[in-house]
mmCIF file as Biopython writes it, N, C-alpha, C and O atoms, coordinates in Angstrom:
data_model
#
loop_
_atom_site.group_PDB
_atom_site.id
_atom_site.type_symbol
_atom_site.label_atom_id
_atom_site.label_alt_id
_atom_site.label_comp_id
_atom_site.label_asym_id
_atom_site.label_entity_id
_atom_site.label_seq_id
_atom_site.pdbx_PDB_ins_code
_atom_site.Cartn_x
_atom_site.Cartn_y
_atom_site.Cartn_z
_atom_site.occupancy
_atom_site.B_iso_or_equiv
_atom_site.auth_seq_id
_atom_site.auth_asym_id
_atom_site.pdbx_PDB_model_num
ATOM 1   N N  . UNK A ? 1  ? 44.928 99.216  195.147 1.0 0.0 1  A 1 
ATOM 2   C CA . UNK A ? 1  ? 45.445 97.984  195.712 1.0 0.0 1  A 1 
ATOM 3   C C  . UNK A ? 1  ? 44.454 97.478  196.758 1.0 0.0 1  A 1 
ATOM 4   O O  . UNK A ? 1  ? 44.214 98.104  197.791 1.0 0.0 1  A 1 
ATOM 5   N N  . UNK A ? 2  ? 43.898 96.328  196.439 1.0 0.0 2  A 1 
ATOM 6   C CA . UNK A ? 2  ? 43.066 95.014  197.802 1.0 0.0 2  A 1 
ATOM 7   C C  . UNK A ? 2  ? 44.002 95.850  199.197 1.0 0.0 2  A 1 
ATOM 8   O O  . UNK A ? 2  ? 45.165 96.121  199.497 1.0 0.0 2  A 1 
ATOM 9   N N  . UNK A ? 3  ? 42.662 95.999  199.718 1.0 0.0 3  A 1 
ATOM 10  C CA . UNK A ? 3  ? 43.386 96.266  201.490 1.0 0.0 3  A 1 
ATOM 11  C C  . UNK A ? 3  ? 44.066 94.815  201.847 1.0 0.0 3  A 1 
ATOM 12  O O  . UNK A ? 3  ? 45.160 94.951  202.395 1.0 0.0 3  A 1 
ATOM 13  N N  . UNK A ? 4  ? 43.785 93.891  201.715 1.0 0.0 4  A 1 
ATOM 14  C CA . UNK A ? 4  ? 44.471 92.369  201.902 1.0 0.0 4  A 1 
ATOM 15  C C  . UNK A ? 4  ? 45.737 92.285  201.806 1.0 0.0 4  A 1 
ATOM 16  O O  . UNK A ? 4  ? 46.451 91.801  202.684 1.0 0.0 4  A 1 
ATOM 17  N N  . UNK A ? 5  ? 46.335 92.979  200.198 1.0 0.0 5  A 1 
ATOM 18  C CA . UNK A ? 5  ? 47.286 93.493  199.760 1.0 0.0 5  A 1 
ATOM 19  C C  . UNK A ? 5  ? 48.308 93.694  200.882 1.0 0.0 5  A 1 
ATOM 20  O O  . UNK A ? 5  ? 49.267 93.077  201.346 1.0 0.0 5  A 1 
ATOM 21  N N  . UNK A ? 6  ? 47.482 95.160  201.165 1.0 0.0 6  A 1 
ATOM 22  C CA . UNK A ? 6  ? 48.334 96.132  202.038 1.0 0.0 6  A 1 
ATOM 23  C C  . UNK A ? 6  ? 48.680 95.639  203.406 1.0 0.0 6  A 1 
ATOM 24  O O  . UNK A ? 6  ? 49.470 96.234  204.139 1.0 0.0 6  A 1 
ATOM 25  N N  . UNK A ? 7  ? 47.921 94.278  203.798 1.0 0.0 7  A 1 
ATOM 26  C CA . UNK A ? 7  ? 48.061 93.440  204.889 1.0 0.0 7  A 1 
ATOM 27  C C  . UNK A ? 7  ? 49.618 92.790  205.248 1.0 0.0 7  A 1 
ATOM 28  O O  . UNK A ? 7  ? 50.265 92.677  206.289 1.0 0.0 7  A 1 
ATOM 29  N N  . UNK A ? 8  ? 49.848 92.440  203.866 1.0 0.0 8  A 1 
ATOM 30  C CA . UNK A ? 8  ? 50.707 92.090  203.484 1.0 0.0 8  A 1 
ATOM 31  C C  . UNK A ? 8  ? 52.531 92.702  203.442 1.0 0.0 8  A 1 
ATOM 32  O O  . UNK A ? 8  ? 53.513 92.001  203.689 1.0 0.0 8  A 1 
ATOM 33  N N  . UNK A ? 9  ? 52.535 93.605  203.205 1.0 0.0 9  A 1 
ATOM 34  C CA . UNK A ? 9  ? 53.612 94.667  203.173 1.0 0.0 9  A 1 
ATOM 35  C C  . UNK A ? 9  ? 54.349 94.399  204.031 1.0 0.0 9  A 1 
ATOM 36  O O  . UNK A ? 9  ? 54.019 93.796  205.052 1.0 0.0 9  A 1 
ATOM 37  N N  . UNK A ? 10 ? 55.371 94.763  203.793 1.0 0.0 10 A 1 
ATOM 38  C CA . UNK A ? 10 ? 56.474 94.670  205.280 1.0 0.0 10 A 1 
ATOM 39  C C  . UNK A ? 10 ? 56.161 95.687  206.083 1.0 0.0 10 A 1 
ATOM 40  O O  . UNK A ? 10 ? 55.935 95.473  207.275 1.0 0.0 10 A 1 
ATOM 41  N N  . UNK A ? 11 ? 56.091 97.143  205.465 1.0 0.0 11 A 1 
ATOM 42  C CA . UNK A ? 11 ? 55.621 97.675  206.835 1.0 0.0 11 A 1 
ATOM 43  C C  . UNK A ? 11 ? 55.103 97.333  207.495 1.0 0.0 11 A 1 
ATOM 44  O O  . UNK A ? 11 ? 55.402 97.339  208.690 1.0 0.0 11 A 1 
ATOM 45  N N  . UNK A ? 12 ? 54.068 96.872  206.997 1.0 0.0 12 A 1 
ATOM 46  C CA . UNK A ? 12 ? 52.910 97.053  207.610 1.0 0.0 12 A 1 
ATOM 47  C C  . UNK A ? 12 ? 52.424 95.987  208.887 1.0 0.0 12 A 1 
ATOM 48  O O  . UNK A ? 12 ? 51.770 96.122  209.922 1.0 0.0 12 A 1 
ATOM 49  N N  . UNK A ? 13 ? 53.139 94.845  208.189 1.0 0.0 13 A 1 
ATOM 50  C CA . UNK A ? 13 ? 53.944 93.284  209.175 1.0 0.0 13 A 1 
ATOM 51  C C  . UNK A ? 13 ? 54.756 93.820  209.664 1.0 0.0 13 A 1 
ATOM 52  O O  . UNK A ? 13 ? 55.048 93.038  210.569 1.0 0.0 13 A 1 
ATOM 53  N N  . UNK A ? 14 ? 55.397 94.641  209.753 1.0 0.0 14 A 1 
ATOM 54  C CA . UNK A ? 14 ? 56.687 95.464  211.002 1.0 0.0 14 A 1 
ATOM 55  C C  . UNK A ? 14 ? 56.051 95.727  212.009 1.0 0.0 14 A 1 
ATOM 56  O O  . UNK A ? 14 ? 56.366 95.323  213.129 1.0 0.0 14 A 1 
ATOM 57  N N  . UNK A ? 15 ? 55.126 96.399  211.771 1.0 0.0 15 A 1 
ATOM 58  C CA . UNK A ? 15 ? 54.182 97.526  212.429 1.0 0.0 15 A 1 
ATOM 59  C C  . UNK A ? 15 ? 53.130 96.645  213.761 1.0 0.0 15 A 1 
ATOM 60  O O  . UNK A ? 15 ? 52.896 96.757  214.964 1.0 0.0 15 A 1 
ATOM 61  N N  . UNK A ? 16 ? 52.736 95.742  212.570 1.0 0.0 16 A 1 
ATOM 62  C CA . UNK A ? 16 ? 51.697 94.731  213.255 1.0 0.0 16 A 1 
ATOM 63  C C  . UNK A ? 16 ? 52.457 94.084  214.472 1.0 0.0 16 A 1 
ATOM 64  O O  . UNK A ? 16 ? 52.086 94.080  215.645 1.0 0.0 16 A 1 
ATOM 65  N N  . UNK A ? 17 ? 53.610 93.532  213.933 1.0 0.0 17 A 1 
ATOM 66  C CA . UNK A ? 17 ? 54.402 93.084  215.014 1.0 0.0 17 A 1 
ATOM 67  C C  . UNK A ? 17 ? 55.048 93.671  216.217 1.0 0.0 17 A 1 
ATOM 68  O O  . UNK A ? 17 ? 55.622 93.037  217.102 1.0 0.0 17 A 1 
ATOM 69  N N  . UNK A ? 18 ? 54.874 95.038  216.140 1.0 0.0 18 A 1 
ATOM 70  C CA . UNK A ? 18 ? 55.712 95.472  217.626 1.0 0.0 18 A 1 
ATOM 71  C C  . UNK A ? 18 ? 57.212 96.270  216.983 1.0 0.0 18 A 1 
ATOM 72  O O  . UNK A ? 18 ? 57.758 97.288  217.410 1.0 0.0 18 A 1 
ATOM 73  N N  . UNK A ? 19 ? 57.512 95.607  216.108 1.0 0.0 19 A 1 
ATOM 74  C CA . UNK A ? 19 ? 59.021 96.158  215.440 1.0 0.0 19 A 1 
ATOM 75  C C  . UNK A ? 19 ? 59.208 97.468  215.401 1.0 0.0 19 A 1 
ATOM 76  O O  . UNK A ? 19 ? 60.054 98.146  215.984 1.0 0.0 19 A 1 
ATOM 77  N N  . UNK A ? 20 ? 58.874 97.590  215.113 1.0 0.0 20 A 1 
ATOM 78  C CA . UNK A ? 20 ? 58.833 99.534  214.472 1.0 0.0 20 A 1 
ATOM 79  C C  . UNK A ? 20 ? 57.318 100.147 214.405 1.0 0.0 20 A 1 
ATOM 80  O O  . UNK A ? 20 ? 56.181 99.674  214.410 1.0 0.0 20 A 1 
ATOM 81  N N  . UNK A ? 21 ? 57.833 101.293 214.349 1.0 0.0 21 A 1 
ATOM 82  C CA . UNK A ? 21 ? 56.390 102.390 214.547 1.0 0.0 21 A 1 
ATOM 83  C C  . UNK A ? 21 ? 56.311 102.899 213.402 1.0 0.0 21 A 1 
ATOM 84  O O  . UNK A ? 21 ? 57.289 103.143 212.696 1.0 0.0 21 A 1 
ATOM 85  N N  . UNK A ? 22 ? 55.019 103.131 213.072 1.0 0.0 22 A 1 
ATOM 86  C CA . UNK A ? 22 ? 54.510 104.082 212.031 1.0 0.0 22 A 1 
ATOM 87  C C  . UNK A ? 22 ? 55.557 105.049 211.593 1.0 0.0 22 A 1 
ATOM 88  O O  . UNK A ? 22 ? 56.019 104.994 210.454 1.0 0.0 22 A 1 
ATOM 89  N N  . UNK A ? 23 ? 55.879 105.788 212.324 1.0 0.0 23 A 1 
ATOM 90  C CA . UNK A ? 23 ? 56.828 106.988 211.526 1.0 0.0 23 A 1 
ATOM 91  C C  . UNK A ? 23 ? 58.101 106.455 211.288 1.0 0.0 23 A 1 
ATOM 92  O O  . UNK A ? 23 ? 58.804 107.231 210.640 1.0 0.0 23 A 1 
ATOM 93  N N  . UNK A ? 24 ? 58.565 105.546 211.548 1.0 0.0 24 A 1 
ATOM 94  C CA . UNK A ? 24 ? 59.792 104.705 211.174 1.0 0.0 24 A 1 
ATOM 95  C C  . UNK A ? 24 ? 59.442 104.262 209.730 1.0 0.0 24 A 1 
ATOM 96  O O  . UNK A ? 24 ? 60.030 104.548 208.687 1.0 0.0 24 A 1 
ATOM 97  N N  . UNK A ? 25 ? 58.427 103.555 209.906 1.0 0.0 25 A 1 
ATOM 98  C CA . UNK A ? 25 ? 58.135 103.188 208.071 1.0 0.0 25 A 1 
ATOM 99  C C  . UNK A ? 25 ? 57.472 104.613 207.062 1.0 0.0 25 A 1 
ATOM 100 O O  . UNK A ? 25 ? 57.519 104.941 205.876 1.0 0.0 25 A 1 
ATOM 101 N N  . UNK A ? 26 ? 57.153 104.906 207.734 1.0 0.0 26 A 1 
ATOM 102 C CA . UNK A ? 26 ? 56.680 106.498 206.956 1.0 0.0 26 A 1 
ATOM 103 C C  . UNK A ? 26 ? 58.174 107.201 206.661 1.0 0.0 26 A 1 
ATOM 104 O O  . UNK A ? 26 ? 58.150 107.675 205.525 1.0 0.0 26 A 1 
ATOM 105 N N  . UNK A ? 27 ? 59.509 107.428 207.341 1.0 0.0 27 A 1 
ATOM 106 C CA . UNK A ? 27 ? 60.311 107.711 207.303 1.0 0.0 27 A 1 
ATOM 107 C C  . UNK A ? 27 ? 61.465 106.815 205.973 1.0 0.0 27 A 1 
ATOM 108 O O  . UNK A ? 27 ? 62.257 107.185 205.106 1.0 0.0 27 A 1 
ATOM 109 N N  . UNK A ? 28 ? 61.044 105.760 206.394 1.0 0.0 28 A 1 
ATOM 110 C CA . UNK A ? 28 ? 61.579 104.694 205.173 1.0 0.0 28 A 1 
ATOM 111 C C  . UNK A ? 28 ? 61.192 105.139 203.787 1.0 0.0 28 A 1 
ATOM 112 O O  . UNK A ? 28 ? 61.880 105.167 202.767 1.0 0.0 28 A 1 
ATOM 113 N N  . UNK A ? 29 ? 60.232 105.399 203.935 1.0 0.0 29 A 1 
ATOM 114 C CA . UNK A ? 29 ? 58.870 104.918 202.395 1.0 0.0 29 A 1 
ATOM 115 C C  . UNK A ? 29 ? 59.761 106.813 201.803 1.0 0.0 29 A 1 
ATOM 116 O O  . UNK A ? 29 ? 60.325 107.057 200.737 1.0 0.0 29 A 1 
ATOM 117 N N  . UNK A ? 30 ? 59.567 107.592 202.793 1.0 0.0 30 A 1 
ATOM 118 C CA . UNK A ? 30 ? 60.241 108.712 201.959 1.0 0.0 30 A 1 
ATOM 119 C C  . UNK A ? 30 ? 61.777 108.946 201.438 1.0 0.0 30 A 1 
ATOM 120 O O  . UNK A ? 30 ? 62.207 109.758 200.618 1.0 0.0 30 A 1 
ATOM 121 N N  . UNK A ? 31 ? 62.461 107.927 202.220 1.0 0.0 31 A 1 
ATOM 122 C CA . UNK A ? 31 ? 63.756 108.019 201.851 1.0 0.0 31 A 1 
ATOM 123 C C  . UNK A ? 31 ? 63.878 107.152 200.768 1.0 0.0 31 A 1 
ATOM 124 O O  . UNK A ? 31 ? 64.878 107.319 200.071 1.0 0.0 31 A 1 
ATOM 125 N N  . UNK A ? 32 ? 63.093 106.255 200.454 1.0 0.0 32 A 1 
ATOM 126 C CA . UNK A ? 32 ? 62.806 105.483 199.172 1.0 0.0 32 A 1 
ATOM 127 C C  . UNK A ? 32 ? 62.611 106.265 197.758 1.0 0.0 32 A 1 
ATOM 128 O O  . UNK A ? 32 ? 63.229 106.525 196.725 1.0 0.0 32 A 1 
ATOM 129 N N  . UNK A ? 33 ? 61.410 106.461 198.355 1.0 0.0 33 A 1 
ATOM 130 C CA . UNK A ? 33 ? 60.991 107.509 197.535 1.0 0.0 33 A 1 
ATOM 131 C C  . UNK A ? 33 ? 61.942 108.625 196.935 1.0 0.0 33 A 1 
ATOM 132 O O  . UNK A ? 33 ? 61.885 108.789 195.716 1.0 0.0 33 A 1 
ATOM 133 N N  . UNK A ? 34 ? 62.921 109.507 197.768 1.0 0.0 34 A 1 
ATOM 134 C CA . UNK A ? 34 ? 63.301 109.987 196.883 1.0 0.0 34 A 1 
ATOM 135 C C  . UNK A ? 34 ? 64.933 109.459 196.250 1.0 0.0 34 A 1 
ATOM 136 O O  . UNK A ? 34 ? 65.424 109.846 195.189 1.0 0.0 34 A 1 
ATOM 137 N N  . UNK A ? 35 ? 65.320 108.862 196.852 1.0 0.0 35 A 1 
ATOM 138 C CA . UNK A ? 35 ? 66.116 107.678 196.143 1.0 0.0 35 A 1 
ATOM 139 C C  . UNK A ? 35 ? 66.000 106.961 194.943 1.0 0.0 35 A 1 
ATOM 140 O O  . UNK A ? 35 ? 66.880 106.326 194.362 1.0 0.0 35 A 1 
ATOM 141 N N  . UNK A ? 36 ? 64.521 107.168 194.547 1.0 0.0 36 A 1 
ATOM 142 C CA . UNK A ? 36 ? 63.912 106.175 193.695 1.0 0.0 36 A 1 
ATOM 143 C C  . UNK A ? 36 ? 63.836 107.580 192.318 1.0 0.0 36 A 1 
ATOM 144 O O  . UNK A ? 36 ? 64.290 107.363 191.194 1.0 0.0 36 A 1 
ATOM 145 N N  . UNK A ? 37 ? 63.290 108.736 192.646 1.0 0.0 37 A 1 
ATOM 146 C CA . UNK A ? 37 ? 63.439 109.990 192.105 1.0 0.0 37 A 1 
ATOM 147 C C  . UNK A ? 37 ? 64.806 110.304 191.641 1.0 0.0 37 A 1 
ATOM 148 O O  . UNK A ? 37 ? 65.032 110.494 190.445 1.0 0.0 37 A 1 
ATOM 149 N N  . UNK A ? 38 ? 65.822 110.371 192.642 1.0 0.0 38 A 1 
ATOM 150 C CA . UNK A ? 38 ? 67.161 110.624 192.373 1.0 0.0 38 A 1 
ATOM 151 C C  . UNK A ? 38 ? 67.996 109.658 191.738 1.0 0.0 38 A 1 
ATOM 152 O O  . UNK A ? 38 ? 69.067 110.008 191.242 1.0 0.0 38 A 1 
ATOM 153 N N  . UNK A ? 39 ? 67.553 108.314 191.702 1.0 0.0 39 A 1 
ATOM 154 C CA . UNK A ? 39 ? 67.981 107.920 190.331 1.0 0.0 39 A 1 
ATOM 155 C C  . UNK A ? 39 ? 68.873 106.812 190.829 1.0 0.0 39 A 1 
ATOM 156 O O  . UNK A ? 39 ? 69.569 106.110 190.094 1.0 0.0 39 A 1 
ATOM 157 N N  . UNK A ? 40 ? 68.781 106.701 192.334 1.0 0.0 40 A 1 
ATOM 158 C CA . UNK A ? 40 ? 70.007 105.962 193.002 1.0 0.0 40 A 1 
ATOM 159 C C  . UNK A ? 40 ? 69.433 104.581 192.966 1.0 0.0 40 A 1 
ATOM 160 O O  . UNK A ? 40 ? 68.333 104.231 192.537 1.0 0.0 40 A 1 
ATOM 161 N N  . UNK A ? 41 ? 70.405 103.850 193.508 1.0 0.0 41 A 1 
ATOM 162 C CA . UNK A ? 41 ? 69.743 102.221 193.784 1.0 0.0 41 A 1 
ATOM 163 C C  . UNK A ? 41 ? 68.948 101.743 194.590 1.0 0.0 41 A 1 
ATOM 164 O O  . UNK A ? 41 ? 69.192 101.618 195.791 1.0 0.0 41 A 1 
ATOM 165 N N  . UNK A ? 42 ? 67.711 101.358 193.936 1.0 0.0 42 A 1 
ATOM 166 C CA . UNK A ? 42 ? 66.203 100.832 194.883 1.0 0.0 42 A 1 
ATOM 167 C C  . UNK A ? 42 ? 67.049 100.421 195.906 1.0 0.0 42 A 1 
ATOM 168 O O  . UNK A ? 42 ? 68.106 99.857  195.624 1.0 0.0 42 A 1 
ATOM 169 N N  . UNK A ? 43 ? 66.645 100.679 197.334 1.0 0.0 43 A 1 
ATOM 170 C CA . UNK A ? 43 ? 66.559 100.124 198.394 1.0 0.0 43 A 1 
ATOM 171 C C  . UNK A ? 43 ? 65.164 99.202  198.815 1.0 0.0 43 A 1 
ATOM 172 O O  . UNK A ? 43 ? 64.096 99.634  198.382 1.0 0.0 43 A 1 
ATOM 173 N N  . UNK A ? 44 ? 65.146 98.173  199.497 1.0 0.0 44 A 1 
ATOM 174 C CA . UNK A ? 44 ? 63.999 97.937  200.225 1.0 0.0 44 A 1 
ATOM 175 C C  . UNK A ? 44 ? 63.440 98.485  201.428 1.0 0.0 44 A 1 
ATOM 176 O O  . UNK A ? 44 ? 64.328 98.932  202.153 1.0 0.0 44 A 1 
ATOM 177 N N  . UNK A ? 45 ? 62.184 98.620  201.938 1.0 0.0 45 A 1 
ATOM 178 C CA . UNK A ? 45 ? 62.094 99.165  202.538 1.0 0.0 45 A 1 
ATOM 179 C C  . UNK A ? 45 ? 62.573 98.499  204.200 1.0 0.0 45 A 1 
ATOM 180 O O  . UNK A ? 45 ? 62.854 99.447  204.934 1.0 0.0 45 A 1 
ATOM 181 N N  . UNK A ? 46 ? 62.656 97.730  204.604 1.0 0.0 46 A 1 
ATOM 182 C CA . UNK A ? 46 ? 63.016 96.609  205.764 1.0 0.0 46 A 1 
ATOM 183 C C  . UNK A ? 46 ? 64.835 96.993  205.313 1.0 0.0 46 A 1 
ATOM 184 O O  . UNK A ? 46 ? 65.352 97.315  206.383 1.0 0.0 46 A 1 
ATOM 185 N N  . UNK A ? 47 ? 65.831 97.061  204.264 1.0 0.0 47 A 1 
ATOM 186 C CA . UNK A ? 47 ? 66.519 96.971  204.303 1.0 0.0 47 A 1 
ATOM 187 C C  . UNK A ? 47 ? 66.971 98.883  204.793 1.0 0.0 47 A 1 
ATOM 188 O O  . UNK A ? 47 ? 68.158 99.078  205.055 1.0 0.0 47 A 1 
ATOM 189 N N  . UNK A ? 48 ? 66.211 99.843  204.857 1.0 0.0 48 A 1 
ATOM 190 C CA . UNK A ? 48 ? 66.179 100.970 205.160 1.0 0.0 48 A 1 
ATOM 191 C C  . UNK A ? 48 ? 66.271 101.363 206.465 1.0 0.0 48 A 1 
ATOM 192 O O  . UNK A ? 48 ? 66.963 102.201 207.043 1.0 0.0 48 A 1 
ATOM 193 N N  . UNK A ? 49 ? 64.964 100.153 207.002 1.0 0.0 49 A 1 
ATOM 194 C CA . UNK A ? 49 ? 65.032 100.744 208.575 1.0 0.0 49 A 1 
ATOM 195 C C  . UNK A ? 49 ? 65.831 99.471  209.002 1.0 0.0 49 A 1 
ATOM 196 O O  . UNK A ? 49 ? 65.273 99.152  210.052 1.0 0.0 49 A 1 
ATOM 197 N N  . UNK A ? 50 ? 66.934 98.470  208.746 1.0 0.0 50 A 1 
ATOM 198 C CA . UNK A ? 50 ? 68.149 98.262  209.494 1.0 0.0 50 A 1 
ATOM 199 C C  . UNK A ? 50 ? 69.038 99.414  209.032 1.0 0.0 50 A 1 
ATOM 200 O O  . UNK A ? 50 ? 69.539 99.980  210.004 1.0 0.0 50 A 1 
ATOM 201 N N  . UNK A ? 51 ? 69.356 99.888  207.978 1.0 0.0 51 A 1 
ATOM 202 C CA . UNK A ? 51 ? 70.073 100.311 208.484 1.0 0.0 51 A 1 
ATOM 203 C C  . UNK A ? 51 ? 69.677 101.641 208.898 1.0 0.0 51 A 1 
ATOM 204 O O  . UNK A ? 51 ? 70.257 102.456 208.181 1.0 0.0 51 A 1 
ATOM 205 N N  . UNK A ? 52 ? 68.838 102.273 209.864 1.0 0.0 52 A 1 
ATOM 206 C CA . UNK A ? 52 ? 68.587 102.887 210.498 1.0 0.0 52 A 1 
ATOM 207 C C  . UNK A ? 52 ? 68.491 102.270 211.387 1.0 0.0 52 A 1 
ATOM 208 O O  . UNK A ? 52 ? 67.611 102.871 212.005 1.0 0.0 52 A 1 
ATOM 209 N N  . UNK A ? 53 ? 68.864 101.137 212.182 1.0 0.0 53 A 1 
ATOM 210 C CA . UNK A ? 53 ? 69.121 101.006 212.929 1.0 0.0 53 A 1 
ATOM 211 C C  . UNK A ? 53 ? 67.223 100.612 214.202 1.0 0.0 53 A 1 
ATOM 212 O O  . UNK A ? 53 ? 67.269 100.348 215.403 1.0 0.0 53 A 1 
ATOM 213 N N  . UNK A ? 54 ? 65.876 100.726 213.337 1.0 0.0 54 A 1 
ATOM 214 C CA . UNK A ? 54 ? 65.363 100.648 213.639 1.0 0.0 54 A 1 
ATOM 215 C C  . UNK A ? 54 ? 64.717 99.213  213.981 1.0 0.0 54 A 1 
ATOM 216 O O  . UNK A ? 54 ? 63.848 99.106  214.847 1.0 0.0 54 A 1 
ATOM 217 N N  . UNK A ? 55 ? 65.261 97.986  213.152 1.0 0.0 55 A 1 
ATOM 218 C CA . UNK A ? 55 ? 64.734 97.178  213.423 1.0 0.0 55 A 1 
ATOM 219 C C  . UNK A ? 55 ? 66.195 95.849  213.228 1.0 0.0 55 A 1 
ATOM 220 O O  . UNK A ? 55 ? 67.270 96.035  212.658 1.0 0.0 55 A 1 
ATOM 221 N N  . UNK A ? 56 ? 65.787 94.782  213.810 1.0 0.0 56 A 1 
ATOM 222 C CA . UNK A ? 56 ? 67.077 93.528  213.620 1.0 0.0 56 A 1 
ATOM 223 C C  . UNK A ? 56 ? 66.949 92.901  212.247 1.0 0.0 56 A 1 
ATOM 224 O O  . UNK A ? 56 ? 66.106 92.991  211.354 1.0 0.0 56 A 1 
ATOM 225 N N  . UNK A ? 57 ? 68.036 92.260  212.387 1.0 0.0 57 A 1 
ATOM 226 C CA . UNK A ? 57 ? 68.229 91.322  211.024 1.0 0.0 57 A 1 
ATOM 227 C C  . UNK A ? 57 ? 66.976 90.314  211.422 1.0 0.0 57 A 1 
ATOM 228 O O  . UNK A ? 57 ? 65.971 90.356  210.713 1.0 0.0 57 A 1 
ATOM 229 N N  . UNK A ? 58 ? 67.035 89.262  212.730 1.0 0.0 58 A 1 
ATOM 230 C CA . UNK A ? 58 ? 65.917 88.299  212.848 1.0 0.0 58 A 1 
ATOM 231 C C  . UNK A ? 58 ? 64.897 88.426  212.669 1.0 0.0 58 A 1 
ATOM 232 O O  . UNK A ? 58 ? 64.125 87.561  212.256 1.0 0.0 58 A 1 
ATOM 233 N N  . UNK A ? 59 ? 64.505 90.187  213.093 1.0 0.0 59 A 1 
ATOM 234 C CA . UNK A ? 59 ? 62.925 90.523  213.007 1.0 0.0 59 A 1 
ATOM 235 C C  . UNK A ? 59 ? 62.761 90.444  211.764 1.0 0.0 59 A 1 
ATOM 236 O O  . UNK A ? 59 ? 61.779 89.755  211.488 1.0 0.0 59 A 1 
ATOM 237 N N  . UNK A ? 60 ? 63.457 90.973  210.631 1.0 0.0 60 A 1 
ATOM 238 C CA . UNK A ? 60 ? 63.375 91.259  209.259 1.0 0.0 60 A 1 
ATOM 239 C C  . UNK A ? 60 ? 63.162 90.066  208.546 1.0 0.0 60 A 1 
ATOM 240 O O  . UNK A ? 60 ? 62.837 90.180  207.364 1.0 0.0 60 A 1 
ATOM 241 N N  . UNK A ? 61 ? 63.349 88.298  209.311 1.0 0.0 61 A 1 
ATOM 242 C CA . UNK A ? 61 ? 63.315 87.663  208.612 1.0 0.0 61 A 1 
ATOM 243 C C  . UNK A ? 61 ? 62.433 87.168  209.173 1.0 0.0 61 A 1 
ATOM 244 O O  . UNK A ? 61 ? 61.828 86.648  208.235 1.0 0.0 61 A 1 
ATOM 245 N N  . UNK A ? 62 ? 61.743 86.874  210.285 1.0 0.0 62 A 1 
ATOM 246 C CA . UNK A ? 62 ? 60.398 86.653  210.980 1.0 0.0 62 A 1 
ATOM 247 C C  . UNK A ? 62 ? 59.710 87.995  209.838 1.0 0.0 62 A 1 
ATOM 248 O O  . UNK A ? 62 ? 58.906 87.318  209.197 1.0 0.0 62 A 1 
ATOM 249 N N  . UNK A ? 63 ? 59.616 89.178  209.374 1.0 0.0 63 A 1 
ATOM 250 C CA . UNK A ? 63 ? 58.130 90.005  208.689 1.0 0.0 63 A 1 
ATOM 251 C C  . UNK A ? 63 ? 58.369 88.893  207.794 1.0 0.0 63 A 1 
ATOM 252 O O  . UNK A ? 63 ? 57.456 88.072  207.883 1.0 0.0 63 A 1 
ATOM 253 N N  . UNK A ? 64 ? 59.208 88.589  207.020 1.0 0.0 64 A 1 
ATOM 254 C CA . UNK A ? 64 ? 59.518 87.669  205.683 1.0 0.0 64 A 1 
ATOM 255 C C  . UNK A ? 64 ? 58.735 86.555  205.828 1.0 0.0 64 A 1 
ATOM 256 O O  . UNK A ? 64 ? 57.674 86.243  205.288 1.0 0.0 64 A 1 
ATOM 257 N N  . UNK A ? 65 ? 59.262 86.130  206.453 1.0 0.0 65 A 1 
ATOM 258 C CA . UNK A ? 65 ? 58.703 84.733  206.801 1.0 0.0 65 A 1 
ATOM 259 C C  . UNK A ? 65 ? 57.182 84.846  207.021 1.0 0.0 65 A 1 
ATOM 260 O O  . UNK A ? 65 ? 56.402 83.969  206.651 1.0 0.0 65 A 1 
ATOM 261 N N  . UNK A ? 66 ? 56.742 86.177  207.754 1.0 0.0 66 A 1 
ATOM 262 C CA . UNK A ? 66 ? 55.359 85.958  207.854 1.0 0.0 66 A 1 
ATOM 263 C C  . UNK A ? 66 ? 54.503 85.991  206.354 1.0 0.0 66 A 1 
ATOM 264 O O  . UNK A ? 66 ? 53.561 85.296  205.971 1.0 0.0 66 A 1 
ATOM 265 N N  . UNK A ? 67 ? 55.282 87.151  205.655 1.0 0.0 67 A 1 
ATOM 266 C CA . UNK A ? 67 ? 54.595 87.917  204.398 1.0 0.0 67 A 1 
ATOM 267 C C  . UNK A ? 67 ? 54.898 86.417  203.498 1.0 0.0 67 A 1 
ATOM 268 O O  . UNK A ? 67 ? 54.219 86.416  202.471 1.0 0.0 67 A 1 
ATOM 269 N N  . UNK A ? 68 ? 55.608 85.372  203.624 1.0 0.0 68 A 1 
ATOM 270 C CA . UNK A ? 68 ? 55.470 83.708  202.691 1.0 0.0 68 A 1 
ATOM 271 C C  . UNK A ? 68 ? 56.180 84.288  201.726 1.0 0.0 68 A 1 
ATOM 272 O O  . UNK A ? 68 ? 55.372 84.090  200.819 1.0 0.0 68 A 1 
ATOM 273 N N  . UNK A ? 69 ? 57.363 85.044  201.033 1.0 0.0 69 A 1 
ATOM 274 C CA . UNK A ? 69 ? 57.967 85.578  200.248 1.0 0.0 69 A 1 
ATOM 275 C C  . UNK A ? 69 ? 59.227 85.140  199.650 1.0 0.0 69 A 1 
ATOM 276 O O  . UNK A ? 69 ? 59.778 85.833  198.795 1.0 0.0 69 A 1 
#
């Protein structure tokens, strides 16, 4: 994947922004992950860390809004 790409991501626009920290989205991406293994229903990853409680609904729509989605 273009590093440009990866510019792009919500984490990674979480991250950039102040929202959440690295191990918050590292923490996401694995609970995805094995969710995604176990067969359960895709989560997003922004929809993971609300409800962990790590980030707001507004922020979530300010990464959106940034990522043009």
């Amino acid at each position: 994947m273009p590093i440009k790409k990866l510019d792009k991501r919500f984490g990674t626009v979480a991250i950039k922004k102040g929202f959440v920290e690295p191990e918050n989205v590292f923490e996401a991406m694995e609970i995805q992950i094995l969710e995604n293994l176990e067969g359960t229903e895709h989560r997003l990853i922004g929809q993971i860390l609300w409800e962990k409680g790590y980030i707001t609904t507004k922020q979530i729509d300010e990464v959106v809004k940034f990522m043009d989605i």
